[in-house]
NUNU-294586 format. One record per residue (C-alpha): x, y, z; residue in three letters. Coordinates in steps of 0.2 Angstrom, whole numbers, plus 5000, padded with zeros to 4 digits. Example, Ala and Ser with C-alpha at 12.3 -4.5 7.8 and 13.67 -1.06 7.14 Angstrom:
506249785039ALA
506849955036SER
This chain:
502350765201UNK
501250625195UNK
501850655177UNK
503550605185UNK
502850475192UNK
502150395178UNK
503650435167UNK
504450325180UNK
503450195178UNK
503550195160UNK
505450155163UNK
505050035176UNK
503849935162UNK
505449955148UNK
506849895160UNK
505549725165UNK
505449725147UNK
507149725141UNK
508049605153UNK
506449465154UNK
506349285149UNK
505649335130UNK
507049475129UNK
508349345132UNK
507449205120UNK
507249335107UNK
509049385105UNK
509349175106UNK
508249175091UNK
509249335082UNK
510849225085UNK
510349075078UNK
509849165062UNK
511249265060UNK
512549125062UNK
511549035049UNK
511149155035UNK
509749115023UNK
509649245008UNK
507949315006UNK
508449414993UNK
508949254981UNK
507349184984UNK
506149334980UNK
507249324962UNK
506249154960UNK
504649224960UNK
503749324946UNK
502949494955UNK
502049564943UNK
501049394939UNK
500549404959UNK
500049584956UNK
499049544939UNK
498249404953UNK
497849534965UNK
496849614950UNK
495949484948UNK
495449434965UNK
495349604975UNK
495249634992UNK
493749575002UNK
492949725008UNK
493649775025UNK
495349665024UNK
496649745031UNK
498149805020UNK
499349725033UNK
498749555024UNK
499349635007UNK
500049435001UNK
500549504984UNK
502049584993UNK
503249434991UNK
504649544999UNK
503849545013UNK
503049375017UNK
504549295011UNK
505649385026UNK
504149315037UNK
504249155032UNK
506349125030UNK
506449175049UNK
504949025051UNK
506048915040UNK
507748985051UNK
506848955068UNK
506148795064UNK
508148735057UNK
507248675040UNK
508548745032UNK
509848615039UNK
508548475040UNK
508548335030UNK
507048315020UNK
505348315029UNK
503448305026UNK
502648455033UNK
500748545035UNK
500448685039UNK
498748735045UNK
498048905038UNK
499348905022UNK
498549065018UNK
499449135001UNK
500648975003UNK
502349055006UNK
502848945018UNK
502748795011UNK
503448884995UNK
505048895004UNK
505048735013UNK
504948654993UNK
506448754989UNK
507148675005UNK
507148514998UNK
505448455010UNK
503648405002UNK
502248495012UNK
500348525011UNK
499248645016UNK
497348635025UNK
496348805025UNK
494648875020UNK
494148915004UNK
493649105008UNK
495049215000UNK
494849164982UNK
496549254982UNK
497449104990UNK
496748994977UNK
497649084966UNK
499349124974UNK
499348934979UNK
499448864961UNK
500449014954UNK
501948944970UNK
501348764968UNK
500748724985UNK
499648584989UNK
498248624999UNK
496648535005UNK
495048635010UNK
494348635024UNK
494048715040UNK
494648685057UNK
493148695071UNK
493248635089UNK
492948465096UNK
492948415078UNK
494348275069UNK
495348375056UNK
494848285037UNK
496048125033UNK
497548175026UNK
498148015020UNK
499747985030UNK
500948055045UNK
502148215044UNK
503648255051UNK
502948425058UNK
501348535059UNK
501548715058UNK
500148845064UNK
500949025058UNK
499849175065UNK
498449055073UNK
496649115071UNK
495748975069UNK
495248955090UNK
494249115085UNK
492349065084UNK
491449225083UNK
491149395091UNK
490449415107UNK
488849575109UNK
490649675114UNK
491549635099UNK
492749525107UNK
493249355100UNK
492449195108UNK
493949085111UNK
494048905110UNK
494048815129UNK
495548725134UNK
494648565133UNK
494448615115UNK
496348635113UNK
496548455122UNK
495348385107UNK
496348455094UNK
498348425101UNK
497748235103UNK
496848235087UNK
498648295078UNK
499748195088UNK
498648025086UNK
498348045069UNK
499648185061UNK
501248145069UNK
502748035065UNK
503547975080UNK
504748085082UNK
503648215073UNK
503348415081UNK
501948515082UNK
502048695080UNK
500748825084UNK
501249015084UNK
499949165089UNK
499749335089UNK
499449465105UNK
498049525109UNK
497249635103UNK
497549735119UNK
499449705117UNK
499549565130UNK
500049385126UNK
498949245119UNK
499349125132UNK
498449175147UNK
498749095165UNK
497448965162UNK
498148925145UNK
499748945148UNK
499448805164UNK
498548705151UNK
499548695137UNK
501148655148UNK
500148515157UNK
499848425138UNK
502048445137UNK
502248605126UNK
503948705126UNK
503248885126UNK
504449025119UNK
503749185118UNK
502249175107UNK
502748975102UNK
502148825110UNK
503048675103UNK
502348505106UNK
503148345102UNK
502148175096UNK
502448115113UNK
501948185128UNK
503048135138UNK
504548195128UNK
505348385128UNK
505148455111UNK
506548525101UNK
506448655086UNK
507748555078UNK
507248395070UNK
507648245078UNK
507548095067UNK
């Protein structure tokens, strides 16, 4: 009887999840992709595999990084990236200045260059790997980390948009329990202003995209959720998408 039971609500759980909001803007997402093809394949032709794994070889894995971050598979982060480029419309935009906070390996903006847009990168300088794969790619980078309640470095100019792929960053460290210490929302407040004051062009966008938790549940808790919407964000699924102004209903297609 109760295994019934919680097969039942196993089902119950996979309905809810198949016909809800993120269900529907997933398939939206799909749609918008497939009716606007962008060849991954064509682009991996571009790069040279075997000089990232002869990189790899000389800058090895940190002890304890996790294989998932294995950035000398181009195959792979480049299907990542094109669907970022897909979602984002940058492959129908005309040309933009984008920064993309935590470039990582650089991928991103490898593929935003070959898109016709000029871009530049901010992260830390703790994966001497990076270093590596952003001059083999030719990406553009400033080091530097991003802390809470803290101005981002001067960048020399405005962009277009800011991008956040896989946001870590708002992590600050590990609580007696293991689990992360998050920023505040008043630390999220600091920074949104600090991008759309200083970062943004007028009809610029700003980007931030996260990853579950670690026990499966969204990012955006109630009290995030209420607070990111209360600064104008457009969440979609694990998006929030702000524009320069407030006041304004961002759009993932550029508005110029």
């Amino acid at each position: 009887m109760h295994s019934r039971h919680r097969f039942s609500v196993r089902l119950a759980r996979k309905f809810r999840k198949l016909f809800s909001r993120d269900a529907a803007q997933s398939l939206w997402e799909h749609v918008c992709r497939w009716t606007h093809p962008v060849s991954a394949r064509r682009i991996l032709a571009t790069i040279d595999r075997a000089e990232l794994e002869k990189l790899r070889r000389h800058y090895p894995y940190r002890p304890n990084a996790r294989r998932i971050n294995a950035y000398e598979d181009a195959a792979y982060w480049l299907g990542v990236n094109v669907k970022h480029i897909q979602d984002l419309w940058l492959d129908r935009a005309p040309p933009l200045h984008i920064l993309d906070l935590g470039c990582g390996a650089g991928y991103f903006l490898y593929l935003c260059r070959l898109f016709g847009h000029e871009g530049l990168g901010i992260d830390t300088d703790e994966d001497p790997f990076f270093e590596g794969t952003t001059q083999f790619l030719g990406v553009r980078r400033v080091i530097s980390r991003i802390q809470p309640q803290t101005p981002l470095p001067d960048l020399g100019g405005k962009f277009n948009l800011v991008t956040g792929h896989r946001v870590c960053f708002h992590r600050t460290a590990r609580d007696e329990n293991g689990e992360w210490l998050e920023w505040t929302p008043a630390d999220w407040e600091f920074f949104i202003n600090d991008i759309r004051t200083r970062f943004l062009k007028r009809n610029g966008r700003l980007l931030l995209e996260f990853n579950p938790r670690q026990n499966g549940s969204s990012f955006f808790t109630p009290e995030l959720r209420d607070s990111f919407l209360s600064q104008g964000a457009r969440i979609f699924r694990r998006k929030a998408l702000f524009a320069a102004n407030p006041n304004e209903r961002p759009r993932f297609r550029q508005i110029r």
